[in-house]
C-alpha positions, -999 to +999 in steps of 0.1 A: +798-036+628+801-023+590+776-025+571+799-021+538+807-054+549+772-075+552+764-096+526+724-107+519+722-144+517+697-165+511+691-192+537+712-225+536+726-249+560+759-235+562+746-211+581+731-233+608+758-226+635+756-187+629+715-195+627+716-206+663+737-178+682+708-157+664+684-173+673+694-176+709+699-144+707+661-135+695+646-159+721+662-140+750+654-106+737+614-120+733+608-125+695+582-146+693+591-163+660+615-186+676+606-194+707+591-227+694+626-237+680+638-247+714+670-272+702+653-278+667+678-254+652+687-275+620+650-289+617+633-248+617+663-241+591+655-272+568+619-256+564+626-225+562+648-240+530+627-258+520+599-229+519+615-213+495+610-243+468+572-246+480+576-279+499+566-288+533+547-258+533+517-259+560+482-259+545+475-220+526+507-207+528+520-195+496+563-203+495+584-182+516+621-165+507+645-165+538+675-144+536+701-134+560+722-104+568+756-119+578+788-099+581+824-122+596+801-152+594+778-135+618+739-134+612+727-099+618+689-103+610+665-120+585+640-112+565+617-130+545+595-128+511+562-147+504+556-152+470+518-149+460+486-133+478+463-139+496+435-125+520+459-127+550+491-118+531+473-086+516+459-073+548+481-088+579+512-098+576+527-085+543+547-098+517+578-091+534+586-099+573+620-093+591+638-089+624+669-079+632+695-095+659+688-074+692+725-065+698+723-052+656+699-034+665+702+008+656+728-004+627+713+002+597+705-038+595+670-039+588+670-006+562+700-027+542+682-058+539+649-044+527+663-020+506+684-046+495+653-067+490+632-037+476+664-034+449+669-070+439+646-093+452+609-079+443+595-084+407+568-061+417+555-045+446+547-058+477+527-052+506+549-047+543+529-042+575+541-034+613+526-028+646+520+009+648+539+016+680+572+000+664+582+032+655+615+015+650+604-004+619+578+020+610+609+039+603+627+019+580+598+008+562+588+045+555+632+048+548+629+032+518+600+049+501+568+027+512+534+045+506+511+042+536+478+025+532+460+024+562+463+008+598+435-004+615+426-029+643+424-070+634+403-087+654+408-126+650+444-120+666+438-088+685+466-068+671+465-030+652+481-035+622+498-008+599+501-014+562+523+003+532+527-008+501+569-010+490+577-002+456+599-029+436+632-006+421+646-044+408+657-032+375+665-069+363+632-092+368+652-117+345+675-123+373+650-129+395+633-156+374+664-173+375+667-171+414+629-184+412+640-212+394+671-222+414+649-219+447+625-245+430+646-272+421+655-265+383+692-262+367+700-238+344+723-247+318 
């Protein structure tokens, strides 16, 4: 694996073969997130698209950004952006999620895509959380310059939660508007 070579990508059908070798590959290793996919592969996928443009979204959730690490055609992990705030967003699960492919793991995937995010794909700042034992992605969250907040325990899904607060270093927000406005639907001329 070189990372020189992967490529951030933002979620589309062409990736849906690639999409299911990593997901297979999640689902064995125990990620939760796509256990439910079972042989749905290229319905999950669809939302997920669709997410970004804010359709088909389930009831309160803002839209939702999927991109993909993929070097030689070859999904290394994901990672995703919510767009918006909200009670849950601020103080659970974060503006930013991602995992990375188990057999990827200790590669420098996860610090390239959010610093890759963090660099390109934030127009502000945004709030990132982790369980506090996974020192693993406590590690590459404090990598790329995230201020701690606090951590503390959350009840209504029994889980301690630990949350920073990443700085946006996009130096060209108008480039993000545009991507804004491709994920919705619009054409620019």
């Amino acid at each position: 694996m070189n990372m020189a070579l992967a490529k951030i990508e933002l979620a589309k059908m062409e990736h849906l073969d690639a999409f299911k070798s990593y997901v297979d590959e999640c689902v064995v290793d125990g990620i939760v997130l796509y256990e439910f996919i079972l042989s749905h592969y290229e319905r999950y996928l669809s939302k997920r698209i669709a997410y970004a443009k804010g359709e088909q979204l389930p009831t309160g959730w803002t839209p939702i950004t999927t991109y993909f690490c993929v070097e030689d055609g070859v999904i290394l992990g994901s990672i995703r952006v919510r767009q918006g705030s909200g009670d849950y967003i601020e103080h659970v699960i974060g503006h930013i999620g991602y995992e990375t492919r188990p057999s990827a793991r200790g590669k420098g995937v996860a610090k390239f895509m959010l610093s890759s995010i963090q660099n390109s794909g934030l127009a502000d700042n945004a709030i990132i959380s982790c369980d506090p034992a996974n020192f693993a992605s406590r590690k590459v969250i404090e990598s790329c310059g995230a201020e701690f907040l606090n951590e503390y325990y959350y009840k209504p899904e029994d889980q301690d939660v630990r949350r920073y607060r990443l700085h946006s270093e996009c130096k060209n927000i108008a480039k993000i508007k545009i991507n804004v406005l491709i994920n919705k639907g619009f054409m620019l001329l």
